[in-house]
C-alpha positions as CSV (number, residue, x, y, z in Angstrom):
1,X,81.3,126.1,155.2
2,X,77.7,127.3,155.9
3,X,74.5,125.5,154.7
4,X,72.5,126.4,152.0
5,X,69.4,124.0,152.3
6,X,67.9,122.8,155.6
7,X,65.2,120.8,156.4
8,X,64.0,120.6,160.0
9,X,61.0,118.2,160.6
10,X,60.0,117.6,156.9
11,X,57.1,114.9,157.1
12,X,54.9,114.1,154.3
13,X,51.6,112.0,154.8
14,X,49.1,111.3,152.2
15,X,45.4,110.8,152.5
16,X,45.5,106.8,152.8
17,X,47.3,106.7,155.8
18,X,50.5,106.1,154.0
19,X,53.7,108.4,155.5
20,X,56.5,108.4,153.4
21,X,59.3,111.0,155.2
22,X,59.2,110.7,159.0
23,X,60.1,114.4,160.7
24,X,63.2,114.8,158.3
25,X,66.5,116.8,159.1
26,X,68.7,117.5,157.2
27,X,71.8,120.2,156.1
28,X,73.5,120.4,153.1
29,X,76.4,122.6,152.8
30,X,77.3,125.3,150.3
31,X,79.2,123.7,147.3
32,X,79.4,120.2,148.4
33,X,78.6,116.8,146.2
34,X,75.6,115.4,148.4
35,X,74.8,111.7,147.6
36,X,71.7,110.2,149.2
37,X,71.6,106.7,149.0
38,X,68.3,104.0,150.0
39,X,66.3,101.2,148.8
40,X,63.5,101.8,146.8
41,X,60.5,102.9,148.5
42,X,63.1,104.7,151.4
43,X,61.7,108.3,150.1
44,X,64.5,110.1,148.4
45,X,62.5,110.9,145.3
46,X,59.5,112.1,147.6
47,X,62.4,114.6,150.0
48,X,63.5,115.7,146.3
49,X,60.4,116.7,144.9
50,X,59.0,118.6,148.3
51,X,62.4,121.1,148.2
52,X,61.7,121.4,145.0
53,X,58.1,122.7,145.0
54,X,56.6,119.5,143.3
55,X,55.3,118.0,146.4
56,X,53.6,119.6,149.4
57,X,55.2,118.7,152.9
58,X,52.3,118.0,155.4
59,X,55.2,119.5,157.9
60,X,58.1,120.8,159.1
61,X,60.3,123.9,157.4
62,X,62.5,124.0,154.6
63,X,65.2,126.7,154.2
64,X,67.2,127.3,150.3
65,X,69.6,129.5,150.6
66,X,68.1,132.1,153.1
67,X,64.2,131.7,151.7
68,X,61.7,129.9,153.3
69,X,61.1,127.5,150.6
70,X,56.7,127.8,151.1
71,X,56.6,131.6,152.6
72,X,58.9,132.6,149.5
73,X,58.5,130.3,147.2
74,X,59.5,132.0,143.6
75,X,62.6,133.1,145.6
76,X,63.9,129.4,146.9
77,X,62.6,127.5,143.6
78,X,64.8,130.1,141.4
79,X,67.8,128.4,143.6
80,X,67.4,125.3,142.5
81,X,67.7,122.8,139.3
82,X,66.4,119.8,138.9
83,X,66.7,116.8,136.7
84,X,64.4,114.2,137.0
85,X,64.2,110.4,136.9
86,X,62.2,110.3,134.2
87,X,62.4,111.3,130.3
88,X,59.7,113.5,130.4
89,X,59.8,116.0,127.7
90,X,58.0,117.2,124.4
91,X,59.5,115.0,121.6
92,X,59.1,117.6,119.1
93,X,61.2,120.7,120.5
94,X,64.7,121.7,118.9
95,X,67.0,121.2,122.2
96,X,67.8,125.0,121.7
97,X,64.6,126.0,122.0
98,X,63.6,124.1,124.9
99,X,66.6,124.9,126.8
100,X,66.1,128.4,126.5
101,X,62.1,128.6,127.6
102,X,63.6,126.6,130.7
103,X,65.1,129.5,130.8
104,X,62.5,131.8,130.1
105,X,60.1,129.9,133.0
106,X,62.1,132.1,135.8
107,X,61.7,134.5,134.7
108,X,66.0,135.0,133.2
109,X,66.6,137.5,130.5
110,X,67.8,136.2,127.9
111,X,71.1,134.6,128.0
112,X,72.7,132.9,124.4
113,X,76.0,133.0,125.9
114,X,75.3,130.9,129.1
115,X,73.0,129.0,126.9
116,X,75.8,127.9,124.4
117,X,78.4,127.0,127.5
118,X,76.2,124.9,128.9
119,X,75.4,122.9,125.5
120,X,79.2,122.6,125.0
121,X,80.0,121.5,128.3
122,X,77.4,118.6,127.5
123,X,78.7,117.9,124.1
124,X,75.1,119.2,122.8
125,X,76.4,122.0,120.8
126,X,76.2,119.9,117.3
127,X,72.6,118.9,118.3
128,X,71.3,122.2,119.2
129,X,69.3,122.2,115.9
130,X,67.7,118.3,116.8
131,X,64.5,117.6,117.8
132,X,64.4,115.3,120.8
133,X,63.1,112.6,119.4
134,X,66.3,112.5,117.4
135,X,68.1,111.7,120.2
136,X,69.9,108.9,121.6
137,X,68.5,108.1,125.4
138,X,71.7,109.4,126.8
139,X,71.6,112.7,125.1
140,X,68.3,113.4,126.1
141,X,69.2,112.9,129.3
142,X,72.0,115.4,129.2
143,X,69.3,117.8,127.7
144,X,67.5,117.5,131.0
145,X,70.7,118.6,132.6
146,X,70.8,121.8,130.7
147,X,67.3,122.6,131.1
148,X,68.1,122.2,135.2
149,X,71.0,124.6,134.3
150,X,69.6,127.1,132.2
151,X,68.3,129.2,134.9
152,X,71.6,129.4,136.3
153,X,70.6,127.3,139.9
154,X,72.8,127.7,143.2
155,X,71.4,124.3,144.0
156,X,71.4,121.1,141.8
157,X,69.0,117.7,142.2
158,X,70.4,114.9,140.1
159,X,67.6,112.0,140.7
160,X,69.4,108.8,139.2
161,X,71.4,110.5,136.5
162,X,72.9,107.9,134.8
163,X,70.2,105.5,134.9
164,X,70.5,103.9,131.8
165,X,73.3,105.5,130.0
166,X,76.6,103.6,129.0
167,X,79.9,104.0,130.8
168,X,81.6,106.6,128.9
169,X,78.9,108.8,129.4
170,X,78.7,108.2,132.9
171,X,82.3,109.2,133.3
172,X,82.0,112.4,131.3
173,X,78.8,113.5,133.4
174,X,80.8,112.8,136.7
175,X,83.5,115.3,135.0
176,X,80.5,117.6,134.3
177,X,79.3,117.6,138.3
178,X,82.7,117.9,139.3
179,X,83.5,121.2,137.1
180,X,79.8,122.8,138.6
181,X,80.7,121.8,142.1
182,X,84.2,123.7,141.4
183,X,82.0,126.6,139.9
184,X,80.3,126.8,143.7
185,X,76.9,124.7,142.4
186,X,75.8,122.7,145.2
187,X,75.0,119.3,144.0
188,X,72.8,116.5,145.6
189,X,72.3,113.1,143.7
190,X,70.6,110.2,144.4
191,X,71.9,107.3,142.5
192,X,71.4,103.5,142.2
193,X,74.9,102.9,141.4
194,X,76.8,103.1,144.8
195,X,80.4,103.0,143.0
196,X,78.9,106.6,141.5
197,X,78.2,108.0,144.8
198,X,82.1,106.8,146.2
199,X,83.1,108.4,143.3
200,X,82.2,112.1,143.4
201,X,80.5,112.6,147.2
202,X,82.2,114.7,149.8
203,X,79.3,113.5,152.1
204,X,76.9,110.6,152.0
205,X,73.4,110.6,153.6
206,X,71.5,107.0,153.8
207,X,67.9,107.2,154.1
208,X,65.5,104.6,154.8
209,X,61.5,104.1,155.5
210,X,60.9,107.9,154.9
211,X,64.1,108.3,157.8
212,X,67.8,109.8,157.8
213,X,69.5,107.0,159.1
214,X,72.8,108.6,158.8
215,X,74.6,111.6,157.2
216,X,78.7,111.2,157.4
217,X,81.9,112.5,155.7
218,X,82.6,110.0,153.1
219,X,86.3,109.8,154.1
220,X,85.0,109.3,157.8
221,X,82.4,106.9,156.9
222,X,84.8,104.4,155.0
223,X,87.3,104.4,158.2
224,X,84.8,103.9,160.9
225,X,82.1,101.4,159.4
226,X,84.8,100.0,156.6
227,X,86.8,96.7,157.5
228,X,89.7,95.4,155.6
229,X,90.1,91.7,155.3
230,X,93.2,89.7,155.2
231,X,93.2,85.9,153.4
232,X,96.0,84.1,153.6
233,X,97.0,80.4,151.8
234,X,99.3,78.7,154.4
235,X,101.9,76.2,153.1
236,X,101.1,73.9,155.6
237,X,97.4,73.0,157.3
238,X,97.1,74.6,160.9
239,X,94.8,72.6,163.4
240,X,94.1,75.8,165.5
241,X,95.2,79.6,165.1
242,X,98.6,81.1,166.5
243,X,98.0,82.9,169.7
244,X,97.0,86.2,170.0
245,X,94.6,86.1,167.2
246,X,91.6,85.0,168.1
247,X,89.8,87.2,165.9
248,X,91.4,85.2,162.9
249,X,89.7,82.1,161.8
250,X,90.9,79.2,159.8
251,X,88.7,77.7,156.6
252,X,89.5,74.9,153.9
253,X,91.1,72.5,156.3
254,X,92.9,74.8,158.1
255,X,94.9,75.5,154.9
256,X,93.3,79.6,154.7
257,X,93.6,82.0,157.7
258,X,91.0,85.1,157.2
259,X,91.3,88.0,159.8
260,X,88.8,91.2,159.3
261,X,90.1,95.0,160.5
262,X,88.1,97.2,161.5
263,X,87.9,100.9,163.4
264,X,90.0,99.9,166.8
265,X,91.1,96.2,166.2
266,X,94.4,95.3,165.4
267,X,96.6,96.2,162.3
268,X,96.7,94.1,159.3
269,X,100.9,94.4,160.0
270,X,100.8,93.3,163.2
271,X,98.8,90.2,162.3
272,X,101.3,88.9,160.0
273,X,104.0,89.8,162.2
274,X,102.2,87.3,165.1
275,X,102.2,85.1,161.8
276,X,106.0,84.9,161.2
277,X,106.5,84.8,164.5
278,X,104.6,82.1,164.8
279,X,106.7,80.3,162.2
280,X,103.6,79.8,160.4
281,X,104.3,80.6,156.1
282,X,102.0,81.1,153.8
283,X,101.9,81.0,150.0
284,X,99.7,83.7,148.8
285,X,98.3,87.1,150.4
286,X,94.9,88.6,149.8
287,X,93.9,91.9,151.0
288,X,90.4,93.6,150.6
289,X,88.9,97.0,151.5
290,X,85.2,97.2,152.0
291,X,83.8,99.9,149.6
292,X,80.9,102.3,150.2
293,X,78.2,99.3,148.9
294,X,79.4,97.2,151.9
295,X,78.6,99.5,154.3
296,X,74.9,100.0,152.7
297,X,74.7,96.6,153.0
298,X,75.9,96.5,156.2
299,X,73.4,99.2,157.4
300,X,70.2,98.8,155.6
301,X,70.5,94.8,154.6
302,X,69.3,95.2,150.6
303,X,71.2,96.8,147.7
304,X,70.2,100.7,147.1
């Protein structure tokens, strides 16, 4: 699969000294979910807003999809969608019309068809006639999402996308990223809620004080940096652990034996078979598999 946004050295430095991305690299591939996750203040929104146009880099290159995103700019912008944090719209506009001057901005011909699939797809069809001060806070965000998509974008930013909205809508926006990602739109979120981003990602990149700490397959990630944990209730106290586990430690009087997995160490299996063997029983089993928010933890020490 070949890449259709680099970034090779991006730095951005404002004048009071203040330098919030740090020689930035970074690949995306064509068609992929892209979640980047990092504390506040860890410089996603700034990367988002230099690729697309609304910040100046004070370095480094940036490539959308063959164009040089400064040399070529109207070329490289026409690539990409955006939908922003924040609500910022005119109040007043029918959501038909402002979806179709989005349109309109890049210069598109008009396009009523792709207009209306887009507004069906976000359940805006009905409210194509409203004003946007009509709107509930969820569907105004969705209108956001069909202004990014009006233009028709190869490449599409979601920053925090479902801040704010209720569950069911969250789940019928993940549906929504999912069907563009199968229509070959590229799609890179940030997003608050971790859960979100182990939801949908192929890929997870974690960024923090204006650096790319890591970019890894998600499926990869959760193996190598995720533990499972193994709790068990014994019938009877233990004063020490049976042999050959001295990874394993004992807790409420010796009445709970905990052993963690992870990448290399030994198999859950094996250590209840050293267990039995040990004659040791226990009345209750507890198994846990770290999620995606426990290795954020792990890695940057704060909540994203």
């Amino acid at each position: 699969m070949d890449d259709i946004l680099t970034l090779s050295g991006v730095e951005k430095r404002y004048a009071s000294g203040h330098v919030a991305l740090h020689g930035v690299d970074l690949a995306i591939r064509r068609g992929e979910i892209f979640a980047l996750l990092g504390p506040n203040g860890a410089g996603k929104t700034t990367l988002i807003s230099i690729v697309c146009g609304i910040v100046t880099p004070s370095g480094g290159t940036i490539t959308v999809d063959g164009h040089d995103a400064q040399r070529d700019y109207r070329a490289a912008r026409a690539k990409i969608g955006l939908v922003p944090q924040e609500l910022a719209t005119d109040m007043f506009e029918r959501v038909w019309d402002t979806v179709r001057f989005s349109r309109g901005l890049f210069g598109c011909p008009p396009d009523d068809a792709h207009l209306e699939r887009v507004l069906r797809d976000l359940a805006l069809w009905d409210k194509r006639g409203s004003r946007l001060a009509e709107l509930s806070g969820g569907m105004k965000r969705r209108v956001l999402i069909a202004k990014a998509l009006s233009h028709e974008p190869r490449i599409l930013f979601l920053d925090e996308p479902t801040a704010g909205v209720d569950v069911g809508l969250r789940r019928d926006m993940w549906a929504l990223v999912r069907r563009l990602r199968d229509q070959g739109v590229t799609i890179i979120l940030t997003t608050h809620y971790i859960e979100e981003a182990e939801e949908m990602a192929d890929r997870i990149g974690i960024i923090t004080g204006g650096r790319i700490k890591l970019v890894e397959e998600k499926a990869k990630l959760l193996a190598t940096l995720g533990r499972t944990e193994l709790h068990l209730d014994l019938a009877e106290p233990l004063a020490a652990v049976p042999a050959g586990l001295a990874d394993a430690t004992l807790s409420d009087e010796g009445r709970r034996l905990s052993y963690v997995q992870r990448e290399g160490s030994m198999p859950i299996p094996q250590v209840l078979r050293i267990v039995e063997g040990a004659g040791v029983t226990y009345t209750g089993i507890e198994t846990r598999r770290s999620s995606l928010e426990d290795i954020f933890v792990d890695l940057i020490g704060e909540k994203a």
